[in-house]
PyMOL Python script that loads the backbone (N, CA, C, O; Angstrom):
from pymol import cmd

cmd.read_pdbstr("""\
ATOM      1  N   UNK A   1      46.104 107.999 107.051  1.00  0.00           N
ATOM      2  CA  UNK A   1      46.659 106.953 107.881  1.00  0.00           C
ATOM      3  C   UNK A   1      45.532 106.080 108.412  1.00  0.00           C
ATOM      4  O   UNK A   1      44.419 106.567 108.614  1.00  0.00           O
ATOM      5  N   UNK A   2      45.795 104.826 108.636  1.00  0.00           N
ATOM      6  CA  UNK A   2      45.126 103.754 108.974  1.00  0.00           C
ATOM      7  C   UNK A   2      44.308 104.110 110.351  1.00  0.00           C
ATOM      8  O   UNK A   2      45.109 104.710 111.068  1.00  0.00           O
ATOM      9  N   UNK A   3      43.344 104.018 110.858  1.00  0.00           N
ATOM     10  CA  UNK A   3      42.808 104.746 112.400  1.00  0.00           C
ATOM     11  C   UNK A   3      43.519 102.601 112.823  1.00  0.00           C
ATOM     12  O   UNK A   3      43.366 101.755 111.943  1.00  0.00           O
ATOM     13  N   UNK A   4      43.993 102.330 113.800  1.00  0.00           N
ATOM     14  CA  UNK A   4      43.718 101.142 114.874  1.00  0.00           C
ATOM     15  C   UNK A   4      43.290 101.423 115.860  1.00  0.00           C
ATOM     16  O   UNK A   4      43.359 102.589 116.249  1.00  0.00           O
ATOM     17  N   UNK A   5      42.746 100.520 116.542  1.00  0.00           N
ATOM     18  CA  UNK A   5      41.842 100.590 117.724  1.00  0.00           C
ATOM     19  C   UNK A   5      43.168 100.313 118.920  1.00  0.00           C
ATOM     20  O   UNK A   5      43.879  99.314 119.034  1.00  0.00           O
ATOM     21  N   UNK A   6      43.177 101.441 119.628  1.00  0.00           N
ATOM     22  CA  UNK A   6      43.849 101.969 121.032  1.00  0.00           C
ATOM     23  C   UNK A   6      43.240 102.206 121.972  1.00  0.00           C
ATOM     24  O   UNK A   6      42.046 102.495 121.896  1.00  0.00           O
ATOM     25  N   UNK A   7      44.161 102.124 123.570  1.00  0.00           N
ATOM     26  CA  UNK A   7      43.563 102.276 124.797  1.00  0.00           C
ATOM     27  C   UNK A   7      43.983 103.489 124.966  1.00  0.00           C
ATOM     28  O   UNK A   7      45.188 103.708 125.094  1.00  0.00           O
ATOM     29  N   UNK A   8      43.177 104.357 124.991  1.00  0.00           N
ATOM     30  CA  UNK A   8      44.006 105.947 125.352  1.00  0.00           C
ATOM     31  C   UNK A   8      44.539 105.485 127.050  1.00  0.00           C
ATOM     32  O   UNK A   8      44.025 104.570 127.694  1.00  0.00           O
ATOM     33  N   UNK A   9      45.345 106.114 127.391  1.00  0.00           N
ATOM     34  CA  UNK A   9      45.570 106.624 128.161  1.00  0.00           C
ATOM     35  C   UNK A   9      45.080 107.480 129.319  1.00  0.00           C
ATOM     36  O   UNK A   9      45.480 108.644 129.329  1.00  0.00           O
ATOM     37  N   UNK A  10      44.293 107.086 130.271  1.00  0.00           N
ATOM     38  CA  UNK A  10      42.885 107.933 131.261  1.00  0.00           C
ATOM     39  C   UNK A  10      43.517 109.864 131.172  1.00  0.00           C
ATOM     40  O   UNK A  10      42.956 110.923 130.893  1.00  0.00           O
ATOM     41  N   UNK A  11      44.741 109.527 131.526  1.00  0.00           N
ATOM     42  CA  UNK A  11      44.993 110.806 132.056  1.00  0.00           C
ATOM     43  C   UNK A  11      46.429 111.571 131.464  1.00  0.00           C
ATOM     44  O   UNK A  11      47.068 112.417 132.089  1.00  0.00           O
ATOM     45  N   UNK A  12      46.788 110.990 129.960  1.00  0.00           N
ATOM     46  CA  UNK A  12      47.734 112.092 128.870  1.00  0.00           C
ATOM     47  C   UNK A  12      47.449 112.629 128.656  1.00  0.00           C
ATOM     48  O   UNK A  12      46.243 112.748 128.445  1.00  0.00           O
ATOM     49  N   UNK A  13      48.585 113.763 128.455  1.00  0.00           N
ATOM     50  CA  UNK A  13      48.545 114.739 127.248  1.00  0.00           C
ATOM     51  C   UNK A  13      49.507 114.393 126.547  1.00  0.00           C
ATOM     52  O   UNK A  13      50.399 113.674 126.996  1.00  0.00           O
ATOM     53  N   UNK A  14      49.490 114.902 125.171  1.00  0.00           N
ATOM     54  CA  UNK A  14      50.778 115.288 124.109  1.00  0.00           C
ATOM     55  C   UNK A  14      50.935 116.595 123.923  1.00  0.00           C
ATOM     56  O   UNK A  14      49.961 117.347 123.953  1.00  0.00           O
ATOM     57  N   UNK A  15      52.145 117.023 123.711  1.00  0.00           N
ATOM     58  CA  UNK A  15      52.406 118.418 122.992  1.00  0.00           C
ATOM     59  C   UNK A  15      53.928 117.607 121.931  1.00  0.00           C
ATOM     60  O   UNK A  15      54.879 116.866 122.179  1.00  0.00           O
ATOM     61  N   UNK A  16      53.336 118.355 120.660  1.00  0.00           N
ATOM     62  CA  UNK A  16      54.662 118.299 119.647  1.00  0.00           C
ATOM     63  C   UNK A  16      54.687 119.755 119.492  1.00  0.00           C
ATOM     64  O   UNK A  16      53.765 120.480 119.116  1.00  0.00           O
ATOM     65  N   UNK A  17      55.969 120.102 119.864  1.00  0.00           N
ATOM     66  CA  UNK A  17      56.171 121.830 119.510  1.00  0.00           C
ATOM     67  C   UNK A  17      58.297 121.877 119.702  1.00  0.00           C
ATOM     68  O   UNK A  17      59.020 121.574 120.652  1.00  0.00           O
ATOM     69  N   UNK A  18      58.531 122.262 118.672  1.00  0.00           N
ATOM     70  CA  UNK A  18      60.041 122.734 119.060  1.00  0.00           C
ATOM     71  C   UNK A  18      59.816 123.345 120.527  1.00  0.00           C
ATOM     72  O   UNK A  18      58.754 123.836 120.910  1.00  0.00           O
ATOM     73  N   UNK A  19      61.349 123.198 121.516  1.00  0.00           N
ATOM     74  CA  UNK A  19      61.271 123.883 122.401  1.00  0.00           C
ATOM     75  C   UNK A  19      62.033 124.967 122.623  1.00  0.00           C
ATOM     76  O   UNK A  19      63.247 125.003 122.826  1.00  0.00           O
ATOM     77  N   UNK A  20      60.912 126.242 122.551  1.00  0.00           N
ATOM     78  CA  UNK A  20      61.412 127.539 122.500  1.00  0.00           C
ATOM     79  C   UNK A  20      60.464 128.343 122.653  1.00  0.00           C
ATOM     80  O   UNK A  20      59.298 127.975 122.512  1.00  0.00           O
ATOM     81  N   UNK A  21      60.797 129.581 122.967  1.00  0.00           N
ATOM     82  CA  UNK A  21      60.261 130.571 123.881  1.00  0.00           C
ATOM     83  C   UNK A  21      58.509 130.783 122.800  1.00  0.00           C
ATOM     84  O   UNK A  21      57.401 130.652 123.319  1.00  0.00           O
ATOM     85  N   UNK A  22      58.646 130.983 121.906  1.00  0.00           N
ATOM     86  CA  UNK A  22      57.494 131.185 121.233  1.00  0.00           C
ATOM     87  C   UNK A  22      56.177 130.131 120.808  1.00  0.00           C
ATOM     88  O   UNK A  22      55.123 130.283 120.189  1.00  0.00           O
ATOM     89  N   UNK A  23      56.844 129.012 121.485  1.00  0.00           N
ATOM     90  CA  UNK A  23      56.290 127.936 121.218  1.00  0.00           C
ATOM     91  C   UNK A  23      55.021 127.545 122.917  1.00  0.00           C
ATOM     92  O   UNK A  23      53.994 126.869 122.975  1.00  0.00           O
ATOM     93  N   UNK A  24      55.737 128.317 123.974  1.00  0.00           N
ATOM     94  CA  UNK A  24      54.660 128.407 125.045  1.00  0.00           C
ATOM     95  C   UNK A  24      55.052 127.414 125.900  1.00  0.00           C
ATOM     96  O   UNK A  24      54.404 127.481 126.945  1.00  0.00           O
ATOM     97  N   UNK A  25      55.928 126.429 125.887  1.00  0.00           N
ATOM     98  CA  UNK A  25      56.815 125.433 126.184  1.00  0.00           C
ATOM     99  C   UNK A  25      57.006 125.801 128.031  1.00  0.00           C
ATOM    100  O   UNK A  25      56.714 125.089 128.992  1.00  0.00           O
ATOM    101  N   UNK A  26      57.550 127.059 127.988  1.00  0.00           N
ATOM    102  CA  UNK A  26      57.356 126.881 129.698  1.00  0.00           C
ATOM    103  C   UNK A  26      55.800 127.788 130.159  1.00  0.00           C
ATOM    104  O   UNK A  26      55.548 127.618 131.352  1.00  0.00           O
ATOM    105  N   UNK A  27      55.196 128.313 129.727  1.00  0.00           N
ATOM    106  CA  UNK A  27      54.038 128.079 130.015  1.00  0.00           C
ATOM    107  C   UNK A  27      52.986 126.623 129.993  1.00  0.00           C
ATOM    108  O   UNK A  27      51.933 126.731 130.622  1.00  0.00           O
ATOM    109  N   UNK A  28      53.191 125.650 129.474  1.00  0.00           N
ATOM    110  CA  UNK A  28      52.721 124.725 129.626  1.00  0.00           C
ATOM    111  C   UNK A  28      53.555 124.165 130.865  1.00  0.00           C
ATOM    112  O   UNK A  28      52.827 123.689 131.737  1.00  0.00           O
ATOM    113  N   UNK A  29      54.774 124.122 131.105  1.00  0.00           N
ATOM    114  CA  UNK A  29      55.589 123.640 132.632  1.00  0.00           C
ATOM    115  C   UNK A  29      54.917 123.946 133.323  1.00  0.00           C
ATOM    116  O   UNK A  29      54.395 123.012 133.932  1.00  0.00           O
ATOM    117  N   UNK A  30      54.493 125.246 133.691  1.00  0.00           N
ATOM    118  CA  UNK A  30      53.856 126.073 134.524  1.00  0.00           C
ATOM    119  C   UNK A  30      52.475 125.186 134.900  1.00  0.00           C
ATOM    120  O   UNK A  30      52.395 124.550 135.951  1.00  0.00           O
ATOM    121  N   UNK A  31      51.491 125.227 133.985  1.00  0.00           N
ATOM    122  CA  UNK A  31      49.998 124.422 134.042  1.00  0.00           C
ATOM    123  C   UNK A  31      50.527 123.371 134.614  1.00  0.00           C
ATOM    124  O   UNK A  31      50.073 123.026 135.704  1.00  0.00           O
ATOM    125  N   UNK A  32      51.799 122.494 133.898  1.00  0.00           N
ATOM    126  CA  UNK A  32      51.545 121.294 134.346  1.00  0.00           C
ATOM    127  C   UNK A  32      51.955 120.807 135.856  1.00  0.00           C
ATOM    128  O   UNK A  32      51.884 119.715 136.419  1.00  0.00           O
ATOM    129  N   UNK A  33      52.275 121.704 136.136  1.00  0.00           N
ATOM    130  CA  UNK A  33      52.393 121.742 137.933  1.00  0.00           C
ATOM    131  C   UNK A  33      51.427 121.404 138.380  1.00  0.00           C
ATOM    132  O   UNK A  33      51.272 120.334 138.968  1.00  0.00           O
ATOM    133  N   UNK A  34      50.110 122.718 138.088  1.00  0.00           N
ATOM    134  CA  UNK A  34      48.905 122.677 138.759  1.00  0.00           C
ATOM    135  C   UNK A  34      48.262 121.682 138.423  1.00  0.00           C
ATOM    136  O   UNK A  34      47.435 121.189 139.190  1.00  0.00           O
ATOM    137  N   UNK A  35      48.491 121.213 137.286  1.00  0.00           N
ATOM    138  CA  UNK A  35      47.722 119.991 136.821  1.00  0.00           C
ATOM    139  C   UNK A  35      47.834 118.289 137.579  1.00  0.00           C
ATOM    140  O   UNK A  35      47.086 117.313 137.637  1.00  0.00           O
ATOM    141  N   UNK A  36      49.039 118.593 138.011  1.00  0.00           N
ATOM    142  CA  UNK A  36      50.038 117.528 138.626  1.00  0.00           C
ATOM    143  C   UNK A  36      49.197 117.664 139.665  1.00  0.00           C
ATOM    144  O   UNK A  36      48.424 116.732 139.887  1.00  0.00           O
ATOM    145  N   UNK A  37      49.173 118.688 140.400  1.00  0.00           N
ATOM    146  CA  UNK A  37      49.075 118.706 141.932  1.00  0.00           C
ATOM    147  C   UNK A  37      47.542 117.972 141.971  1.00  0.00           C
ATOM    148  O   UNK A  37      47.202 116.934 142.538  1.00  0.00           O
ATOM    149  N   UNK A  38      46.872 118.775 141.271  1.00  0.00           N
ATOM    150  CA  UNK A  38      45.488 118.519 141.178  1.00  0.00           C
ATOM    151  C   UNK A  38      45.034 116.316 140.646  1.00  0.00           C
ATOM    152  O   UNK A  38      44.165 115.492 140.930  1.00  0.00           O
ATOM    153  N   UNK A  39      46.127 116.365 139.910  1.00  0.00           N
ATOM    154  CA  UNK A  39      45.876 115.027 139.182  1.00  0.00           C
ATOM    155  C   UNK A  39      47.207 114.002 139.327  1.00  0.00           C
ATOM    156  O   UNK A  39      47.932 113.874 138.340  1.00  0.00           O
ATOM    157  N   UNK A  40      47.419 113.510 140.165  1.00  0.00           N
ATOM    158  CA  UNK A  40      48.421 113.072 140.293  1.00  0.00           C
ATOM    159  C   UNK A  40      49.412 111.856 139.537  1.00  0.00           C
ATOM    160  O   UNK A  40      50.618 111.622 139.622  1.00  0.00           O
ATOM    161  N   UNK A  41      48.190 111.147 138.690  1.00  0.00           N
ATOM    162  CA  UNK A  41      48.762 110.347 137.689  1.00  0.00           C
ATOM    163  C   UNK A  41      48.484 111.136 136.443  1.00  0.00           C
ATOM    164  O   UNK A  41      48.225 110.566 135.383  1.00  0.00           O
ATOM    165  N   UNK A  42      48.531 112.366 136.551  1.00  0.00           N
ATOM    166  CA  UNK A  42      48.369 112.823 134.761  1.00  0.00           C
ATOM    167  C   UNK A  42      49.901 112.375 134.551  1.00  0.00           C
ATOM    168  O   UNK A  42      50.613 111.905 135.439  1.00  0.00           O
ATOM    169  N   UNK A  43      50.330 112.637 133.031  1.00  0.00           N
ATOM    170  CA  UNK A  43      51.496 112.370 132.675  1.00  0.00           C
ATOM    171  C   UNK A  43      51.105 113.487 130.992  1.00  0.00           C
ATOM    172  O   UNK A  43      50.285 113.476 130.074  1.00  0.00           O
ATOM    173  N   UNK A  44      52.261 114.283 131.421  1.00  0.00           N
ATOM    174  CA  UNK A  44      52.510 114.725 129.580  1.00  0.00           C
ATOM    175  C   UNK A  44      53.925 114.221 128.796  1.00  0.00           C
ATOM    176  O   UNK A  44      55.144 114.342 128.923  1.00  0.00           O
ATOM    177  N   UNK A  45      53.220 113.760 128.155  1.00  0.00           N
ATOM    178  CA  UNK A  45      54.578 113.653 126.303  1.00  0.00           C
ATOM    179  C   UNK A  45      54.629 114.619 125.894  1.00  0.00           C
ATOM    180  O   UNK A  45      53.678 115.228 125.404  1.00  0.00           O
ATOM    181  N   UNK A  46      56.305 115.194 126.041  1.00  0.00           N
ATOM    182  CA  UNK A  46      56.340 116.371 125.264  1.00  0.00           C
ATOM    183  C   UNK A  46      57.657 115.603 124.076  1.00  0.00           C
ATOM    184  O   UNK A  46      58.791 115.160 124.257  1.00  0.00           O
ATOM    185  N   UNK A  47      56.816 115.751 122.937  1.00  0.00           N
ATOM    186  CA  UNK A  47      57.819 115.787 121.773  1.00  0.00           C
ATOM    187  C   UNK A  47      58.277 116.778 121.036  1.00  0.00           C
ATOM    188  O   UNK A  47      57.509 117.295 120.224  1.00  0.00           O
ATOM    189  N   UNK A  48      59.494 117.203 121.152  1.00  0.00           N
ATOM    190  CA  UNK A  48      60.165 118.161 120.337  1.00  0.00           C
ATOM    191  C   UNK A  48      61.437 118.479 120.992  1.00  0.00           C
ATOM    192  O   UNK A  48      61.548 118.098 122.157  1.00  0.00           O
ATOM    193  N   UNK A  49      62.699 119.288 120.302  1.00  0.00           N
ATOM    194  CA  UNK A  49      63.746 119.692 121.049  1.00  0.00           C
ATOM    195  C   UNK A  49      63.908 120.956 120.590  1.00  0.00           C
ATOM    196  O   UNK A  49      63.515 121.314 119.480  1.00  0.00           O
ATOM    197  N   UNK A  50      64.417 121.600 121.310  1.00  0.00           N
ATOM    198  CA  UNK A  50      65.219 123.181 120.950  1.00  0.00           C
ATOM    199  C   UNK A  50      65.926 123.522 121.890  1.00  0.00           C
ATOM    200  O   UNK A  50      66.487 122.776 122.692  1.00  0.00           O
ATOM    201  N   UNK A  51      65.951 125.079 121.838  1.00  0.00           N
ATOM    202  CA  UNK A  51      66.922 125.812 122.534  1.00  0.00           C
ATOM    203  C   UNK A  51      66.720 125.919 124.166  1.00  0.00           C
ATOM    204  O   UNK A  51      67.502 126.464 124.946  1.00  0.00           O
ATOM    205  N   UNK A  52      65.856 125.464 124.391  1.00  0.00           N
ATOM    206  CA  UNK A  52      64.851 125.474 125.940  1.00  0.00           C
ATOM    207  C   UNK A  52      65.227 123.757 126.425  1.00  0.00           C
ATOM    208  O   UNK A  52      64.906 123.527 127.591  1.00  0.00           O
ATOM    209  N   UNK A  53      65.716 122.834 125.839  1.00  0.00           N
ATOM    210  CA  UNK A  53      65.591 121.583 126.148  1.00  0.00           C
ATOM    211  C   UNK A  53      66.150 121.303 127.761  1.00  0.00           C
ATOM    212  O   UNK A  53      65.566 120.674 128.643  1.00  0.00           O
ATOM    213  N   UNK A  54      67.653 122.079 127.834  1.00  0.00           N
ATOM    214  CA  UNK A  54      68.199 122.033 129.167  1.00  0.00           C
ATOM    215  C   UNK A  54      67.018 122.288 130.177  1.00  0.00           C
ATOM    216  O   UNK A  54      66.630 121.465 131.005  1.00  0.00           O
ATOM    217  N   UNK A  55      66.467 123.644 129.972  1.00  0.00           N
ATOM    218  CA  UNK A  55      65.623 124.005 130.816  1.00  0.00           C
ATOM    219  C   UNK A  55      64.568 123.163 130.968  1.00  0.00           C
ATOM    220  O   UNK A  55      64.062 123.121 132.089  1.00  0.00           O
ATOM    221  N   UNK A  56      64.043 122.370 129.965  1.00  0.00           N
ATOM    222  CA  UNK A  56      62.759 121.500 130.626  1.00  0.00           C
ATOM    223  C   UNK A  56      63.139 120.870 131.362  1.00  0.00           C
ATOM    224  O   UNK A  56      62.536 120.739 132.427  1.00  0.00           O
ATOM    225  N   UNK A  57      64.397 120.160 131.080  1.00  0.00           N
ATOM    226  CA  UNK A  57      64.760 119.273 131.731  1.00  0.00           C
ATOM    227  C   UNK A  57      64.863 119.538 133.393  1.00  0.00           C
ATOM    228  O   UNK A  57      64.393 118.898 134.334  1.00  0.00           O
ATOM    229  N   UNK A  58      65.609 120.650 133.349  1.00  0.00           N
ATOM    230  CA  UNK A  58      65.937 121.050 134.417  1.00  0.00           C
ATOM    231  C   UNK A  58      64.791 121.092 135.887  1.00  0.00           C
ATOM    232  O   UNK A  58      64.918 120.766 137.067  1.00  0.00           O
ATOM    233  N   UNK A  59      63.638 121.694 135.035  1.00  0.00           N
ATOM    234  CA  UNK A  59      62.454 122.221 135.545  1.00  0.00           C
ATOM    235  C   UNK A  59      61.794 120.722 135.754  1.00  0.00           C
ATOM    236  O   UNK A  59      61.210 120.458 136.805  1.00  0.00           O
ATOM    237  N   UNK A  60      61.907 119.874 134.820  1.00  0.00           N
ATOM    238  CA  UNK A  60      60.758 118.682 135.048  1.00  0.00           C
ATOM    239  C   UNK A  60      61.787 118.478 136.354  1.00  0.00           C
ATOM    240  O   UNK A  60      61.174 119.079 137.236  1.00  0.00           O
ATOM    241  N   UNK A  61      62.806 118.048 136.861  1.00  0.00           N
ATOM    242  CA  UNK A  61      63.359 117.669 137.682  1.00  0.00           C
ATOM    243  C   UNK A  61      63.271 117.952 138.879  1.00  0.00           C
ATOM    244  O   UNK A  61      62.996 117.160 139.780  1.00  0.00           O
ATOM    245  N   UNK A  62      63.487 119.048 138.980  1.00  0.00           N
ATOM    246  CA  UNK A  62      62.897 120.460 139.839  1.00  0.00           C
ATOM    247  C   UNK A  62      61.589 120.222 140.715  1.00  0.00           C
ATOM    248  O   UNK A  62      61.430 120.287 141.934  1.00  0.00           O
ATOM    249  N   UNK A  63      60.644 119.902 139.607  1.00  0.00           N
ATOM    250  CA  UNK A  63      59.372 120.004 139.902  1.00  0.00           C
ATOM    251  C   UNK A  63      58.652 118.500 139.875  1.00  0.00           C
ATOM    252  O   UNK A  63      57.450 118.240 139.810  1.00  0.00           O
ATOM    253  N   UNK A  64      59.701 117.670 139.942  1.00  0.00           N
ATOM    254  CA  UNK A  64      59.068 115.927 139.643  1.00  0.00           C
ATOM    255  C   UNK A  64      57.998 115.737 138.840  1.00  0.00           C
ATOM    256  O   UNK A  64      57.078 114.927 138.954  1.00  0.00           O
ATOM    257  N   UNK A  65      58.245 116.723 137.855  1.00  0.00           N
ATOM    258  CA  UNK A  65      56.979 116.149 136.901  1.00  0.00           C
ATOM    259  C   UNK A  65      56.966 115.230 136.052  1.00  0.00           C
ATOM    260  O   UNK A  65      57.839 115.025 135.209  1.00  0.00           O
ATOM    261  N   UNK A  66      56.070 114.675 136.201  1.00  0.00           N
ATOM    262  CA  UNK A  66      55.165 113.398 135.506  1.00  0.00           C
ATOM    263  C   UNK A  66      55.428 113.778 133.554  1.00  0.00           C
ATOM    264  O   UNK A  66      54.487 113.751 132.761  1.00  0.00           O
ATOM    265  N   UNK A  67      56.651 114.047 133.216  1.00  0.00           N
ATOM    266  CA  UNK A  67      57.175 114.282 131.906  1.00  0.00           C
ATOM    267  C   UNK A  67      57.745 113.084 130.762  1.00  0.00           C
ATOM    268  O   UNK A  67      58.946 112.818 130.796  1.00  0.00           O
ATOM    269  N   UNK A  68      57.120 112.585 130.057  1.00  0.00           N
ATOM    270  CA  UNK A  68      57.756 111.959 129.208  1.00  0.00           C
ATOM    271  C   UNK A  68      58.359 112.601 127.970  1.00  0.00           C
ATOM    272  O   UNK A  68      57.565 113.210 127.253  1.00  0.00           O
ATOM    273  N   UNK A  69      59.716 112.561 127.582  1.00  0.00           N
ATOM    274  CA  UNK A  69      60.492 113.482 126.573  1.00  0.00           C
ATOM    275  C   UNK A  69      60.726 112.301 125.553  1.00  0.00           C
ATOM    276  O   UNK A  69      61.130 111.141 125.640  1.00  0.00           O
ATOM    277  N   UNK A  70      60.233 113.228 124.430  1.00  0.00           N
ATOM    278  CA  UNK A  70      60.853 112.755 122.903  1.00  0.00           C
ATOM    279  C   UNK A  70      61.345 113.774 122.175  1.00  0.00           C
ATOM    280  O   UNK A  70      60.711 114.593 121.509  1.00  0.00           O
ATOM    281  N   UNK A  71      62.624 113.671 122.351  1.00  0.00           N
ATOM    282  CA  UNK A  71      63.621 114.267 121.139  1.00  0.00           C
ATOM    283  C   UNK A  71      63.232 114.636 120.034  1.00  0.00           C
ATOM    284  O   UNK A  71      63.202 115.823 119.707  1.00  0.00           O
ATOM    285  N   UNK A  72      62.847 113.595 119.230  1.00  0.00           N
ATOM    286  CA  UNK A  72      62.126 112.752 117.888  1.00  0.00           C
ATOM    287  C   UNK A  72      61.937 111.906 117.924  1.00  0.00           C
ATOM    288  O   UNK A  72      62.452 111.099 118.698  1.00  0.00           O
ATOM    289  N   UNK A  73      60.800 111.599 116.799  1.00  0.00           N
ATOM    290  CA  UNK A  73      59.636 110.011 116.682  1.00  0.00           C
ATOM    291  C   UNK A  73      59.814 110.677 115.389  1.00  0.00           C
ATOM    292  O   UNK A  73      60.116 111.821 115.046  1.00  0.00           O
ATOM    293  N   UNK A  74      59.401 109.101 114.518  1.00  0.00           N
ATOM    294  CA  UNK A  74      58.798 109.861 113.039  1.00  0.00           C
ATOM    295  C   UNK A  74      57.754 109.590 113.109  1.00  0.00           C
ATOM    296  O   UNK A  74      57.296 109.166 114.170  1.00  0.00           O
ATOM    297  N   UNK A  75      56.865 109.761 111.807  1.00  0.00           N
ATOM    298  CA  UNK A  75      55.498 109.866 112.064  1.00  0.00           C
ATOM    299  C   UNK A  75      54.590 108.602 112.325  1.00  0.00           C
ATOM    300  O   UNK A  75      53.398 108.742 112.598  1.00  0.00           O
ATOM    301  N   UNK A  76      55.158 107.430 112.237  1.00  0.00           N
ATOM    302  CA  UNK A  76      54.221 106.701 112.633  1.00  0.00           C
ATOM    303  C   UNK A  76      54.200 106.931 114.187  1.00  0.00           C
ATOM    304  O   UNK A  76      53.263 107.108 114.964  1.00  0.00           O
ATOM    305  N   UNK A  77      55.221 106.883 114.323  1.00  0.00           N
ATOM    306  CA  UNK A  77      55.621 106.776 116.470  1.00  0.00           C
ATOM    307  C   UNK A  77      54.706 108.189 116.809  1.00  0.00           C
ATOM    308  O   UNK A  77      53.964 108.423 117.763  1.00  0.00           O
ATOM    309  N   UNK A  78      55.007 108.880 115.836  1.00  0.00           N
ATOM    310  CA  UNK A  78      53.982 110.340 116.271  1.00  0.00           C
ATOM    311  C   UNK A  78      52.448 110.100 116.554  1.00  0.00           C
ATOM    312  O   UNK A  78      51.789 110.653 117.434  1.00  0.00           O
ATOM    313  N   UNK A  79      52.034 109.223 115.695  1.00  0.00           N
ATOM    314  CA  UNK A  79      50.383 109.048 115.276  1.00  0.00           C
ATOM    315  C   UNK A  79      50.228 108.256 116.187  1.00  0.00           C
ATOM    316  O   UNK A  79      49.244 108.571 116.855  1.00  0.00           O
ATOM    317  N   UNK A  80      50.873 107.108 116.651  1.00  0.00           N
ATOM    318  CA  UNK A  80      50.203 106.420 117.884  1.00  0.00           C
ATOM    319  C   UNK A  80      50.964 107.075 118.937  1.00  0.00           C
ATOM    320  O   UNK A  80      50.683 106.454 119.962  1.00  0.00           O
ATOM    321  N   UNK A  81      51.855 108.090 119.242  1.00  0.00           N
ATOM    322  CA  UNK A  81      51.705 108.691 121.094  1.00  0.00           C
ATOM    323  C   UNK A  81      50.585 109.408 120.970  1.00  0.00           C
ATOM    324  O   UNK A  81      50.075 109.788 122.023  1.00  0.00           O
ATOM    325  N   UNK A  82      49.835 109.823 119.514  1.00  0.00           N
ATOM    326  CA  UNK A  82      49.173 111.040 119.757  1.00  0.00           C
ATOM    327  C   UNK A  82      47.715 110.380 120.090  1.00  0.00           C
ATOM    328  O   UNK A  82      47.082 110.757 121.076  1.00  0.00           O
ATOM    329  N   UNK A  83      47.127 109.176 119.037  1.00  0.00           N
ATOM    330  CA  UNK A  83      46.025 108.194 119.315  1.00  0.00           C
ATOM    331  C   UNK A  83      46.292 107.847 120.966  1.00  0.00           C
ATOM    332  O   UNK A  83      45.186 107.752 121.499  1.00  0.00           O
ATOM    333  N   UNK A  84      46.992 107.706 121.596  1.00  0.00           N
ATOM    334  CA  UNK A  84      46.887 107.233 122.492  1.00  0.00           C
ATOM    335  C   UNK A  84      46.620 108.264 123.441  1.00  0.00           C
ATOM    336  O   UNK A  84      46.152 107.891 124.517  1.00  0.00           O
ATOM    337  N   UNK A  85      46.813 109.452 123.272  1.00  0.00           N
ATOM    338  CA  UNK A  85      46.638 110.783 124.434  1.00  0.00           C
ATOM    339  C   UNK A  85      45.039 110.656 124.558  1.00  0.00           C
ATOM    340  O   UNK A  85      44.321 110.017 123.789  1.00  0.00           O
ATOM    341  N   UNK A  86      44.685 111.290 125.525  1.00  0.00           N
ATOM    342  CA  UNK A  86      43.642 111.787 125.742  1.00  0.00           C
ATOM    343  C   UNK A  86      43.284 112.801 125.133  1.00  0.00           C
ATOM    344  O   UNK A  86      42.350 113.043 124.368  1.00  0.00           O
ATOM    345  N   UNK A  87      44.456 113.616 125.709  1.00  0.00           N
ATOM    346  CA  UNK A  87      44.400 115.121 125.307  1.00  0.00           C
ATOM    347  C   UNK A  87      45.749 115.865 123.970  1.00  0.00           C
ATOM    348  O   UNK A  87      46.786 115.230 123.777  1.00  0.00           O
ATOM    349  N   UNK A  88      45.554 116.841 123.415  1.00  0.00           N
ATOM    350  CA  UNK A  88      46.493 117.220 122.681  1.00  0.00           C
ATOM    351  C   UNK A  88      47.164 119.297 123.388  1.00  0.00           C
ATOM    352  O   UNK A  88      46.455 120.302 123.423  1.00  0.00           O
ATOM    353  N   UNK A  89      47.718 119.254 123.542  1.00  0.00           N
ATOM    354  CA  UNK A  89      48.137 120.977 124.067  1.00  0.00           C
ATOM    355  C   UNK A  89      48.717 121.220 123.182  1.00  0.00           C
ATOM    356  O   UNK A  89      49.692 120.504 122.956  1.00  0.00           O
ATOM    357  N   UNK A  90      48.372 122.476 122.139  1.00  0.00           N
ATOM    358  CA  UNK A  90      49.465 123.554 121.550  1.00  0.00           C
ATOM    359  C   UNK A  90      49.583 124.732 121.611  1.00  0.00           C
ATOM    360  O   UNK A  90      49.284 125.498 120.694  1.00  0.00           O
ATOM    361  N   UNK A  91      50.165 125.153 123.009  1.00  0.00           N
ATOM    362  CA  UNK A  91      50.415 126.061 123.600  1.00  0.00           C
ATOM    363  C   UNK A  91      51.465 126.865 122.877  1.00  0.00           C
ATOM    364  O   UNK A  91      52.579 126.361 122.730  1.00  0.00           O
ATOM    365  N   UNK A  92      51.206 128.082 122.410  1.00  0.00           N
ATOM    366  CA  UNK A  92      51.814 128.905 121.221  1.00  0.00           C
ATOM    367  C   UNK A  92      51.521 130.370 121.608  1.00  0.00           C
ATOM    368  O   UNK A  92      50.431 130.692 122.081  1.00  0.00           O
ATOM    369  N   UNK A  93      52.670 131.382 121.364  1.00  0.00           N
ATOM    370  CA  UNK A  93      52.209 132.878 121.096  1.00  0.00           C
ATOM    371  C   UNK A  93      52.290 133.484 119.885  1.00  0.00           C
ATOM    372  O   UNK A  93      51.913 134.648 119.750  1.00  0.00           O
TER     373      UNK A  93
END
""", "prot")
cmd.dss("prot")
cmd.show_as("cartoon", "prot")
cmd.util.cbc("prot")
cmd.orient("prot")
């Protein structure tokens, strides 16, 4: 794929991971609390859906987190949220 020149983002993350228990999905909720508290304009993109989706939801709500949700992107939309992160998390067991 083509690299273009992007402004990352000071303070993203991305995670692409189905959402489900093996995927680490609410262990990353968890961090991103502390991360929140600590950083108050961080913001994570989480792209993916599964069986856990209610629950993020639930929890980002819960917890006012700084969550941007994608269902699905295809891959171009993938390659630039991801160029644009700072950071990448794939929090997995």
């Amino acid at each position: 794929f083509p690299r273009v020149p992007v402004v990352k983002n000071k303070h993203q993350c991305i995670c692409c991971a189905r959402l489900e228990k093996r995927k680490g999905v609410e262990v990353l909720l968890q961090a991103w609390r502390e991360i929140q508290a600590e950083l108050p304009t961080a913001e994570l993109v989480l792209v993916g859906d599964g069986i856990l989706s209610k629950k993020v939801e639930q929890y980002r709500k819960l917890h006012q987190l700084n969550i941007v949700r994608h269902h699905y992107v295809d891959t171009p939309q993938l390659i630039a949220l991801t160029q644009m992160a700072r950071l990448s998390c794939q929090p997995a067991f």
